[in-house]
C-alpha atoms as an extended CHARMM CRD file, in Angstrom:
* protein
*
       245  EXT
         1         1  UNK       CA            102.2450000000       58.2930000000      100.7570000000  PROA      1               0.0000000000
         2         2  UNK       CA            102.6940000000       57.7250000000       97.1550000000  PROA      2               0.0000000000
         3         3  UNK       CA            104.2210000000       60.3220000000       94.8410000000  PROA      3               0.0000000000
         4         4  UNK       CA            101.9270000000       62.3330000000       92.4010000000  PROA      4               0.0000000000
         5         5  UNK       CA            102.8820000000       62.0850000000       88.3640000000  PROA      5               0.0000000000
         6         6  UNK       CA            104.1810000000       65.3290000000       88.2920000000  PROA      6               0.0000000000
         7         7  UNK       CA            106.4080000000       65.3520000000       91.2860000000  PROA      7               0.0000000000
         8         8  UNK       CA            110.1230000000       64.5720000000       90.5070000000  PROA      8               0.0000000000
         9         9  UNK       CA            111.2020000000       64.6390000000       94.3070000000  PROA      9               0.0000000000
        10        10  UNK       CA            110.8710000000       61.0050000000       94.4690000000  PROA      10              0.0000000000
        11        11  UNK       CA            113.2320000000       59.6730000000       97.6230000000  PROA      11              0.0000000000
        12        12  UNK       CA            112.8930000000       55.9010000000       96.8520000000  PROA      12              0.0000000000
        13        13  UNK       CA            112.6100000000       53.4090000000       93.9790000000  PROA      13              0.0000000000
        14        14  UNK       CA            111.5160000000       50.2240000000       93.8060000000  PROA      14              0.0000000000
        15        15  UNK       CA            112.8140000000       48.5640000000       90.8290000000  PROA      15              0.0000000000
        16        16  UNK       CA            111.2320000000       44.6350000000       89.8530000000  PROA      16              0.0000000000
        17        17  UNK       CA            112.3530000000       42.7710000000       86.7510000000  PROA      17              0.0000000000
        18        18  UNK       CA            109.4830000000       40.7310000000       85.0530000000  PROA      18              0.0000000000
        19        19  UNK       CA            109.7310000000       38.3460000000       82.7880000000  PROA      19              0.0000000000
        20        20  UNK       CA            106.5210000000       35.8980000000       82.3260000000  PROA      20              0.0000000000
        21        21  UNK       CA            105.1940000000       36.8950000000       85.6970000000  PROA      21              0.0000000000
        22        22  UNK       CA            101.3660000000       36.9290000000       85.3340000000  PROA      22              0.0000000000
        23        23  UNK       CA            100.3040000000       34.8780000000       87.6780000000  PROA      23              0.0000000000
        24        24  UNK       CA            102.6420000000       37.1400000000       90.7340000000  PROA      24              0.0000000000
        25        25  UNK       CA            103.0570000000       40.4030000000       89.4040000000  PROA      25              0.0000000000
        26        26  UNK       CA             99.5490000000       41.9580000000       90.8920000000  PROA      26              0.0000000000
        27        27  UNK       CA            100.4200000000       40.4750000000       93.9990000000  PROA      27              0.0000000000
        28        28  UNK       CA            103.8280000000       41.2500000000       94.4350000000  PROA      28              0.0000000000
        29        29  UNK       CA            103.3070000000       45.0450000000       93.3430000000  PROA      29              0.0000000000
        30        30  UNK       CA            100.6870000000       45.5890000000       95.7600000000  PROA      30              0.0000000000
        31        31  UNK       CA            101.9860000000       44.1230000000       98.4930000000  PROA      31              0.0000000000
        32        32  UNK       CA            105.4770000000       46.1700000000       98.2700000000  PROA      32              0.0000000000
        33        33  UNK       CA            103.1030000000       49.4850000000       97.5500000000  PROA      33              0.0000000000
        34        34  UNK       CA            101.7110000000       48.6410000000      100.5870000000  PROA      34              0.0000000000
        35        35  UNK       CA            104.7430000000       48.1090000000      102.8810000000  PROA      35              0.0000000000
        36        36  UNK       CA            106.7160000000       51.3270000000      101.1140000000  PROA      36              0.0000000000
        37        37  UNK       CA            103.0880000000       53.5110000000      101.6880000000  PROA      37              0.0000000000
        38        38  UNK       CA            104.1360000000       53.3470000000      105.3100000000  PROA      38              0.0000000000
        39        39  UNK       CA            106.9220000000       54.5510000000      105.5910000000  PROA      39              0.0000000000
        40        40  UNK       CA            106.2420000000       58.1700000000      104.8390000000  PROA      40              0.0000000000
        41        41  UNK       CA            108.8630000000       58.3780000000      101.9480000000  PROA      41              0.0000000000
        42        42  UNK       CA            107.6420000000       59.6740000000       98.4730000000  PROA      42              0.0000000000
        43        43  UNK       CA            108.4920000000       56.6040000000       96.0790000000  PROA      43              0.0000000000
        44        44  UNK       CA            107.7170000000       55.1990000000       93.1280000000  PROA      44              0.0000000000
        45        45  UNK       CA            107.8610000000       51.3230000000       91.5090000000  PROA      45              0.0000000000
        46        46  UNK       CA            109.4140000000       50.5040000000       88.4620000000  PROA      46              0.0000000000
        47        47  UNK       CA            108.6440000000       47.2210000000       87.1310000000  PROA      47              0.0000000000
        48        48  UNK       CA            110.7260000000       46.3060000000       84.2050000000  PROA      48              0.0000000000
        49        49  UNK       CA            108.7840000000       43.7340000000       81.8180000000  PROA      49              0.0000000000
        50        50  UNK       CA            111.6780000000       42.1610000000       80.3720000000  PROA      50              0.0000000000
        51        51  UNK       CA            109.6230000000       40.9960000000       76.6840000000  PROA      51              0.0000000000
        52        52  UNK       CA            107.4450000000       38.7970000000       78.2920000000  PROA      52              0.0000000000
        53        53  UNK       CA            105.3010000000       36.4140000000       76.2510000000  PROA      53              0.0000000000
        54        54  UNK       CA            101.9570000000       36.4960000000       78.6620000000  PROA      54              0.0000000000
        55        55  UNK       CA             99.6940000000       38.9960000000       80.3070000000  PROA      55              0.0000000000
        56        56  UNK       CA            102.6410000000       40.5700000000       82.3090000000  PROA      56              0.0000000000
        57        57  UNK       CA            101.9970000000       43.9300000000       80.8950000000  PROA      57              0.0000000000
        58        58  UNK       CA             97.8370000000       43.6910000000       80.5980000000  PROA      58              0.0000000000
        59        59  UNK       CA             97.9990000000       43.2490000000       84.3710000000  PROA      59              0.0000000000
        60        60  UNK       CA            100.2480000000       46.1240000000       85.0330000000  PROA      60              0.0000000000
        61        61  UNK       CA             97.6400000000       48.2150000000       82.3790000000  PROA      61              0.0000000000
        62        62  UNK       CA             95.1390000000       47.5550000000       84.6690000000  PROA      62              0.0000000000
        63        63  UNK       CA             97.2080000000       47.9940000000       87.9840000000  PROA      63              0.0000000000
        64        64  UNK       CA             97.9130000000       51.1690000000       87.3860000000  PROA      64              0.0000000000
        65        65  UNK       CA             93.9680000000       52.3730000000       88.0920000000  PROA      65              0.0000000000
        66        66  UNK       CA             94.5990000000       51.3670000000       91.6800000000  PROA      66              0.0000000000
        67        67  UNK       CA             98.1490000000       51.8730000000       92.0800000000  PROA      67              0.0000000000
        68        68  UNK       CA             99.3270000000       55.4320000000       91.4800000000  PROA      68              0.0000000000
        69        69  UNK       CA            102.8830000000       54.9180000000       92.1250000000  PROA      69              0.0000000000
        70        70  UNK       CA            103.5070000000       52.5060000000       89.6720000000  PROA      70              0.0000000000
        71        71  UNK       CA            105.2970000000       52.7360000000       86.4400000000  PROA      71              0.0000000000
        72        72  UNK       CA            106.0790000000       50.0220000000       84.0280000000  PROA      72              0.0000000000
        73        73  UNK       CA            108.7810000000       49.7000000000       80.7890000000  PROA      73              0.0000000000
        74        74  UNK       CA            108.0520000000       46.9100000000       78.7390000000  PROA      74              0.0000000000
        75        75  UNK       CA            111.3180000000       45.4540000000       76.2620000000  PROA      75              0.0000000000
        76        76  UNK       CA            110.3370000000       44.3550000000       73.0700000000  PROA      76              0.0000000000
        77        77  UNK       CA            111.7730000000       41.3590000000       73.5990000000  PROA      77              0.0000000000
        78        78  UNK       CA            113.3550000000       39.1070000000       76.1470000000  PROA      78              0.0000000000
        79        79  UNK       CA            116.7140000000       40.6830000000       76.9400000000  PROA      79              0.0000000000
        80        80  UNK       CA            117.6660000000       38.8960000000       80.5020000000  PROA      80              0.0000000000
        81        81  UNK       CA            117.7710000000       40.0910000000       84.1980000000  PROA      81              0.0000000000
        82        82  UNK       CA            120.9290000000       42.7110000000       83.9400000000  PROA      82              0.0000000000
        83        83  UNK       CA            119.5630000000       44.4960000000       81.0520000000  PROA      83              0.0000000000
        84        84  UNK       CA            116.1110000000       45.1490000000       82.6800000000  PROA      84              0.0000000000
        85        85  UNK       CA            117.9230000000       45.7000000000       85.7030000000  PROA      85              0.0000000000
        86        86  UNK       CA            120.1000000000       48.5450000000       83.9600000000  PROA      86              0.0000000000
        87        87  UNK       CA            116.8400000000       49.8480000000       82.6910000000  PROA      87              0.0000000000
        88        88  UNK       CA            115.2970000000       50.0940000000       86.2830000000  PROA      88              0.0000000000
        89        89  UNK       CA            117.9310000000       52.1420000000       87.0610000000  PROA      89              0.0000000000
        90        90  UNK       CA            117.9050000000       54.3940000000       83.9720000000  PROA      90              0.0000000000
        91        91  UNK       CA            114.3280000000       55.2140000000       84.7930000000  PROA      91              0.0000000000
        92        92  UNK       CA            114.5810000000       55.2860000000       88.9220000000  PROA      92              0.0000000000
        93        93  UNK       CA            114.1340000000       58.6730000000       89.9460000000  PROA      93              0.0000000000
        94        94  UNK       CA            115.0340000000       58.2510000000       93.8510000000  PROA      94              0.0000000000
        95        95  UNK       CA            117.8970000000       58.9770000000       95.9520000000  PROA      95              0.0000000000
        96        96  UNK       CA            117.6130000000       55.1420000000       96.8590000000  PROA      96              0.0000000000
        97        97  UNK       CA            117.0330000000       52.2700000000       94.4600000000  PROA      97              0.0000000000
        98        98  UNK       CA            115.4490000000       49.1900000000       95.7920000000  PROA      98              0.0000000000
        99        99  UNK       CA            115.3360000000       46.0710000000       93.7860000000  PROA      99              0.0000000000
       100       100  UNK       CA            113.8630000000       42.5130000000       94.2740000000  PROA      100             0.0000000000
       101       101  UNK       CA            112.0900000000       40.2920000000       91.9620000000  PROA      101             0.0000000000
       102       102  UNK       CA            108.8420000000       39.5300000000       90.6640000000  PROA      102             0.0000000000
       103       103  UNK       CA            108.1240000000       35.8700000000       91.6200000000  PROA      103             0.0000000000
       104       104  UNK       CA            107.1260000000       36.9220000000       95.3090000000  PROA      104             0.0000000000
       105       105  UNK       CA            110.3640000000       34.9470000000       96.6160000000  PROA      105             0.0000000000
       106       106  UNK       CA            111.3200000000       38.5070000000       98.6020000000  PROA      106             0.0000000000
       107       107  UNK       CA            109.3500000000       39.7250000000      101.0910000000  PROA      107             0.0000000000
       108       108  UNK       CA            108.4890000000       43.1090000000      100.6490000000  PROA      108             0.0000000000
       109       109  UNK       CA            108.4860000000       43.6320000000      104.8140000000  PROA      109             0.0000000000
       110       110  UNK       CA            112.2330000000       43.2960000000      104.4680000000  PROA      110             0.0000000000
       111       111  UNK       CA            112.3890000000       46.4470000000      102.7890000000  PROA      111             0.0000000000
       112       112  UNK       CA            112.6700000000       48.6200000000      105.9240000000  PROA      112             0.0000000000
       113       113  UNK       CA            115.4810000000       47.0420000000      107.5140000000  PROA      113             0.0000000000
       114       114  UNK       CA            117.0700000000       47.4610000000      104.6020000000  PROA      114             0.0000000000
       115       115  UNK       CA            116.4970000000       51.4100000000      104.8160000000  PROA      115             0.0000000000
       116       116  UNK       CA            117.5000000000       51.3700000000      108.2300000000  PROA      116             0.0000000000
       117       117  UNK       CA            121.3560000000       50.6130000000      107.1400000000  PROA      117             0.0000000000
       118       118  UNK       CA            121.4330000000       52.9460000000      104.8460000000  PROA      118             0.0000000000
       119       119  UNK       CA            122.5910000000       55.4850000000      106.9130000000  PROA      119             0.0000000000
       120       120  UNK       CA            125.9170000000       53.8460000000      107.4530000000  PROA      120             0.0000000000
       121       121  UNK       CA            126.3550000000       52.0680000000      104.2560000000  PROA      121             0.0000000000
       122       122  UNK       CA            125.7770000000       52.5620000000      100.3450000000  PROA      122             0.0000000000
       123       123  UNK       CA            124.6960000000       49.1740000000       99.8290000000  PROA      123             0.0000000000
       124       124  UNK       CA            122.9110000000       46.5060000000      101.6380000000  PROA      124             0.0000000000
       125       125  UNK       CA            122.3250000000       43.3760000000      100.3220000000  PROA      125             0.0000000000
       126       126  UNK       CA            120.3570000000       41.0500000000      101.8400000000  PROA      126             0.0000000000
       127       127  UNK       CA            121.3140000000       36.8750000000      102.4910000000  PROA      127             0.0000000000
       128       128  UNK       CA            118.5820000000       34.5200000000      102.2150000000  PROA      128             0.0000000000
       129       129  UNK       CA            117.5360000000       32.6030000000      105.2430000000  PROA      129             0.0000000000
       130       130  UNK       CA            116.2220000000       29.2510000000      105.3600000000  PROA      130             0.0000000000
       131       131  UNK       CA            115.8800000000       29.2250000000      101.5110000000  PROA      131             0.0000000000
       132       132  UNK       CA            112.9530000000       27.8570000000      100.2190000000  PROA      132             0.0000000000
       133       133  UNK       CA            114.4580000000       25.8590000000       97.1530000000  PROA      133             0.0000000000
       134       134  UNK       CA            115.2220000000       22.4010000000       95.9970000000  PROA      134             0.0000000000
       135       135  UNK       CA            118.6410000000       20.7960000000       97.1140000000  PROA      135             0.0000000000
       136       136  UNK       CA            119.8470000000       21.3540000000       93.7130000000  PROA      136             0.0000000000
       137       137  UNK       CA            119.3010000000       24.9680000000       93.3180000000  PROA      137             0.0000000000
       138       138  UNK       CA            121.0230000000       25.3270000000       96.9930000000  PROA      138             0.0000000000
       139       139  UNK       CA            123.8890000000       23.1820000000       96.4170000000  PROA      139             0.0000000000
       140       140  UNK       CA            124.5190000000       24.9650000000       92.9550000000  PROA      140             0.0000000000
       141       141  UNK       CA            124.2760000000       28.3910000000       94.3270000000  PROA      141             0.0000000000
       142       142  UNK       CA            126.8040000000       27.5260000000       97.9070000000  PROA      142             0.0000000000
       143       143  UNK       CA            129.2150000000       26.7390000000       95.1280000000  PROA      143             0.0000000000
       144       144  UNK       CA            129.1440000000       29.1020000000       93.1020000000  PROA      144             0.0000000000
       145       145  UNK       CA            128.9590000000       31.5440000000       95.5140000000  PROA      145             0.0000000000
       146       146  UNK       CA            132.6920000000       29.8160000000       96.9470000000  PROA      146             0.0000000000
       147       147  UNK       CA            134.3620000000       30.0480000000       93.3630000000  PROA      147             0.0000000000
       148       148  UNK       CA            133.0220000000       33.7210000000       93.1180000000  PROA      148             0.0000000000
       149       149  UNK       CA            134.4560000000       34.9690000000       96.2410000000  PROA      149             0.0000000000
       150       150  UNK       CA            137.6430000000       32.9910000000       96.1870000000  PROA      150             0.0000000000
       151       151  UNK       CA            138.3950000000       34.4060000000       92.2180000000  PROA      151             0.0000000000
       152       152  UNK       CA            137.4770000000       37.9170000000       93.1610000000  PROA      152             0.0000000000
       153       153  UNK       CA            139.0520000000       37.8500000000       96.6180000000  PROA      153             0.0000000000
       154       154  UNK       CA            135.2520000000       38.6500000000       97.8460000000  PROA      154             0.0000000000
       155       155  UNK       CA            133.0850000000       37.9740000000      101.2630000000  PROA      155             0.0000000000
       156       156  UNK       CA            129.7730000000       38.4690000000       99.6270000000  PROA      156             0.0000000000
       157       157  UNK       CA            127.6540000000       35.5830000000      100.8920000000  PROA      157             0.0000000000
       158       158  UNK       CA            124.7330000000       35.3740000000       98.9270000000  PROA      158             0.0000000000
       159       159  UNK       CA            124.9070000000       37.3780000000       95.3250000000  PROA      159             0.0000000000
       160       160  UNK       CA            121.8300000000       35.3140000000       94.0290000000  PROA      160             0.0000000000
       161       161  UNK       CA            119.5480000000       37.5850000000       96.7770000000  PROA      161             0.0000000000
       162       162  UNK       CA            118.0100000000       40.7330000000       94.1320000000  PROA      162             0.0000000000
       163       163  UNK       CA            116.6800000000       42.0720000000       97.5600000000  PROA      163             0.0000000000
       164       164  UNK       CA            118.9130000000       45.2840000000       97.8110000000  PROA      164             0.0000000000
       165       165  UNK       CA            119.3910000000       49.1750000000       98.5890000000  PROA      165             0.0000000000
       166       166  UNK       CA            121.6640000000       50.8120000000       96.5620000000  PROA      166             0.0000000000
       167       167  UNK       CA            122.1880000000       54.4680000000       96.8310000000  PROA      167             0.0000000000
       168       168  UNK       CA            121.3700000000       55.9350000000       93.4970000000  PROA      168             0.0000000000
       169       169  UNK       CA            124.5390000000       57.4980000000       92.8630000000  PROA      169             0.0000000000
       170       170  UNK       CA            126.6760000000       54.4760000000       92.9120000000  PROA      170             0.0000000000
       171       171  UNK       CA            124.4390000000       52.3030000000       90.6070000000  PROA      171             0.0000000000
       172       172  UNK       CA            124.6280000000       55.0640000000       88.2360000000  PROA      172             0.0000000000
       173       173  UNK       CA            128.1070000000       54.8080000000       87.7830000000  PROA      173             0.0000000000
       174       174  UNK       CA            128.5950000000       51.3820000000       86.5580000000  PROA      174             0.0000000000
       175       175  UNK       CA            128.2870000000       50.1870000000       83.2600000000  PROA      175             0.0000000000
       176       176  UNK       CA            126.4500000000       46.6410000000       83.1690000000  PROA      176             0.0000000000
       177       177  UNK       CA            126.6410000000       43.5560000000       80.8590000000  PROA      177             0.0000000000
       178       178  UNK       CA            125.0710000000       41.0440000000       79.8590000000  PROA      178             0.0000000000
       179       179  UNK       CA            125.1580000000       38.3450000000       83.0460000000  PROA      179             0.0000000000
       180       180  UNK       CA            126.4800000000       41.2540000000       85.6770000000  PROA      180             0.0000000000
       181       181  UNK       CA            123.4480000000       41.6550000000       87.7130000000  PROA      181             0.0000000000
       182       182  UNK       CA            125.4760000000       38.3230000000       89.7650000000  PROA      182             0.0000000000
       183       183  UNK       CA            128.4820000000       40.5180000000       90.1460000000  PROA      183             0.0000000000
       184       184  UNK       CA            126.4360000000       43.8300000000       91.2690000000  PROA      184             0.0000000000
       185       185  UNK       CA            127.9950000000       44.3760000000       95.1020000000  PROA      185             0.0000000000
       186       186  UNK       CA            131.1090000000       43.5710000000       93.6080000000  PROA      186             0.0000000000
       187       187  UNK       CA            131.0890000000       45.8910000000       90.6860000000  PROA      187             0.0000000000
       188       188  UNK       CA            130.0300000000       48.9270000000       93.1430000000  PROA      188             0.0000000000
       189       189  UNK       CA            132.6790000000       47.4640000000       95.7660000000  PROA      189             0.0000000000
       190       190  UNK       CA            134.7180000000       49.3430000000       92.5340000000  PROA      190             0.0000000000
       191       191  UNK       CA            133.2290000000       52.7310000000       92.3620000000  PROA      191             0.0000000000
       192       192  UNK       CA            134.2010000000       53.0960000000       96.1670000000  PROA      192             0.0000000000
       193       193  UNK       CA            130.9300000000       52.0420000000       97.7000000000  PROA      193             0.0000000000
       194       194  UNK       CA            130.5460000000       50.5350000000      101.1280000000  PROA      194             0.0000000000
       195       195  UNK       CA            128.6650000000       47.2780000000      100.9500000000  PROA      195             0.0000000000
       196       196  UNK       CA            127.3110000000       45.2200000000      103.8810000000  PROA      196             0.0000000000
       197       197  UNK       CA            124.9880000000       42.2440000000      104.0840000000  PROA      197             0.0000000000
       198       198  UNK       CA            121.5830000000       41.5080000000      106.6460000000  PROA      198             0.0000000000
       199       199  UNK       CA            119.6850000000       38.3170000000      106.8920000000  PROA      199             0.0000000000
       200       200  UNK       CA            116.4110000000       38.5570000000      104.7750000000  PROA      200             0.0000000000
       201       201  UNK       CA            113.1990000000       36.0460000000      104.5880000000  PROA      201             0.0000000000
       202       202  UNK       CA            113.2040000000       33.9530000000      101.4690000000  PROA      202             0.0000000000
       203       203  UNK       CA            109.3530000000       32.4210000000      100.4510000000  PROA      203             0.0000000000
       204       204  UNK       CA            108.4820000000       29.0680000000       98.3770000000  PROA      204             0.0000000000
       205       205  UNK       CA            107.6520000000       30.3260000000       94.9470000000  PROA      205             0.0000000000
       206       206  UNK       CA            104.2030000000       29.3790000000       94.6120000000  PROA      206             0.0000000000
       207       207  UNK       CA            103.1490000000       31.0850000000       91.0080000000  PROA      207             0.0000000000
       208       208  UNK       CA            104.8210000000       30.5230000000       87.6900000000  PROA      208             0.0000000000
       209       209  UNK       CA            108.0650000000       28.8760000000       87.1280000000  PROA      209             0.0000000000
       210       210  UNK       CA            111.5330000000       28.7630000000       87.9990000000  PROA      210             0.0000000000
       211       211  UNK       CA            113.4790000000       30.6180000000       85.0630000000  PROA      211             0.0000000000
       212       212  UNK       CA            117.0270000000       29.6430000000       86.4110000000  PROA      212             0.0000000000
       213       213  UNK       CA            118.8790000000       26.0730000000       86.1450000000  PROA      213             0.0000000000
       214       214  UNK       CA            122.0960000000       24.7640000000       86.0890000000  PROA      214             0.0000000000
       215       215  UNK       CA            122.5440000000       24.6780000000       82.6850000000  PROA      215             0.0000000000
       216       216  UNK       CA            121.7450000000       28.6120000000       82.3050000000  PROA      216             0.0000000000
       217       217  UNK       CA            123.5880000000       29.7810000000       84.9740000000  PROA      217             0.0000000000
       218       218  UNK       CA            126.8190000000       27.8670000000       85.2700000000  PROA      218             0.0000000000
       219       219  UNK       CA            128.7830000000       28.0790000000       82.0540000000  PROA      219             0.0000000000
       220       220  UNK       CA            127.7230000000       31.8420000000       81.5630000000  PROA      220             0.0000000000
       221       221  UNK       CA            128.4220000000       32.4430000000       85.3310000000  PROA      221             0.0000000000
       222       222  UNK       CA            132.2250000000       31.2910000000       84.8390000000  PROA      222             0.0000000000
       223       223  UNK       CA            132.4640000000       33.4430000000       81.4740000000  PROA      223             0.0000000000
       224       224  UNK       CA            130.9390000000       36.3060000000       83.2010000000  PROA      224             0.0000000000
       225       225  UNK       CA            133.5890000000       35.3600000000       86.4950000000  PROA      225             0.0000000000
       226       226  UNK       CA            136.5590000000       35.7460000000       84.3110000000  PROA      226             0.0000000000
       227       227  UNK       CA            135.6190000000       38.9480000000       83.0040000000  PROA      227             0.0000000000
       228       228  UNK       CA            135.1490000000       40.5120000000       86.7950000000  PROA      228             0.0000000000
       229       229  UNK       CA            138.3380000000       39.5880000000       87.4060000000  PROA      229             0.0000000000
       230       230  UNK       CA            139.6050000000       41.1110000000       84.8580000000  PROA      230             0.0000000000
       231       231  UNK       CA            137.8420000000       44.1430000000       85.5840000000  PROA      231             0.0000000000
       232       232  UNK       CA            139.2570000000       44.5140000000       88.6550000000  PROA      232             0.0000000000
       233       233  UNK       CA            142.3210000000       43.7500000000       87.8170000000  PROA      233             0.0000000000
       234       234  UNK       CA            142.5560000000       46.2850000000       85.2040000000  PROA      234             0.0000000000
       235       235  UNK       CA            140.3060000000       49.0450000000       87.2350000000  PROA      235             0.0000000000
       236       236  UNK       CA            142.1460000000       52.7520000000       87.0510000000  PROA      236             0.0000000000
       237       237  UNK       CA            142.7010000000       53.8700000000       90.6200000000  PROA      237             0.0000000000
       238       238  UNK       CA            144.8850000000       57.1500000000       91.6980000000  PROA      238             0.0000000000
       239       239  UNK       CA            145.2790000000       59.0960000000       94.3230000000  PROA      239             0.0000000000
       240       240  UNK       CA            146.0110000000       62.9520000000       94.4600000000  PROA      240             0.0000000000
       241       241  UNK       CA            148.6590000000       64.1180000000       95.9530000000  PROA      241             0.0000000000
       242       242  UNK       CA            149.1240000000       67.8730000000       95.3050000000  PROA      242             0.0000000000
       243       243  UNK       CA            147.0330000000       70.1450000000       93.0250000000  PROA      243             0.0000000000
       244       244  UNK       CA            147.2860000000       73.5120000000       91.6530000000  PROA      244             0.0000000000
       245       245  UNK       CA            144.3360000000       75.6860000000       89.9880000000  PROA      245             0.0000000000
């Protein structure tokens, strides 16, 4: 069931950053219309086209003929994963916000057992199984996934997964930077939501390239690191005792 335009009672979102994604992003927006049209949930998909220099944006043009739930926001230019993320969820209209990314590396058919938790948690964020990357990408991530957790006194196991369900009213809370999309379960860990992690499928990317390396993600990654910490060490907490109106 997909919503109609004028309907604003729109339970779930499904918000996908895009940045050079021609070759995937037909694909991967009709296969996740076609896993959320069963679950009898009005919903909608935001796809975020983050300034990209191809036919991103042609194909979603022409997408939207067949695919009524879809809406697209196109930057105009290349502003990086958080800020299209942050614009996802400034134009998600659903109770719950979905998110996962373009390059068809999620699998849309984990979107349900994500849903499932939700009834018990705020968050679920999903851990990659049997990854389907190089050694290098692997290695670099186990690390600095270990340096994360043991600066911000965190358990998350896997905060390079995008596959998660938020509910709406946490991820409109936060403020994001530049680089904080890494840091997201961590950043609503802050606002008081309750976070918990599932085992997801993780497929061989098989269209376009790889926009990630080493030399992109670590040296930001640290900056970005330091200022978490901060955050949290800094974060104003309080705790009524008495009150009189």
């Amino acid at each position: 069931m997909s919503f109609m335009a004028n309907d604003s009672r729109i339970e779930l979102s499904l918000v996908i950053p895009a940045y050079n994604e021609e070759q995937s992003i037909e694909s991967c927006v009709r296969e996740a219309d076609g896993v959320l049209a069963r679950l009898g949930k009005r919903y909608e998909i935001v796809v975020v086209d983050d300034g990209s220099t191809d036919g991103t944006f042609e194909r979603l043009r022409a997408l939207k003929k067949d695919v009524s739930a879809l809406r697209a926001v196109r930057f105009a230019r290349n502003r990086g994963q958080t800020t299209a993320m942050a614009a996802g969820f400034e134009h998600a209209r659903g109770e719950i916000v979905v998110t996962m990314d373009a390059d068809m590396q999620n699998d849309p058919a984990d979107i349900p057992r994500l849903l499932e938790k939700m009834d018990e948690w705020d968050v679920v964020c999903g851990v990659r199984e049997g990854r389907r990357d190089t050694f290098v990408r692997k290695a670099s991530s186990a690390i600095a996934n270990s340096v994360r957790n043991r600066l911000t006194h965190e358990s998350i196991r896997d905060v390079g997964c995008t596959l998660r369900a938020c509910r709406a009213r946490h991820v409109r809370r936060i403020k994001l930077f530049e680089g904080m999309h890494r840091f997201l379960p961590t950043l609503l860990k802050l606002e008081g939501a309750r976070v918990v992690e599932i085992p997801v499928s993780h497929r061989p990317r098989t269209k376009g390239v790889n926009k990630y390396g080493i030399g992109n993600r670590l040296f930001k990654g640290l900056r970005d690191l330091f200022a978490v910490r901060w955050m949290q060490s800094r974060y104003v907490k309080y705790e009524v005792k008495e009150e009189i109106e």
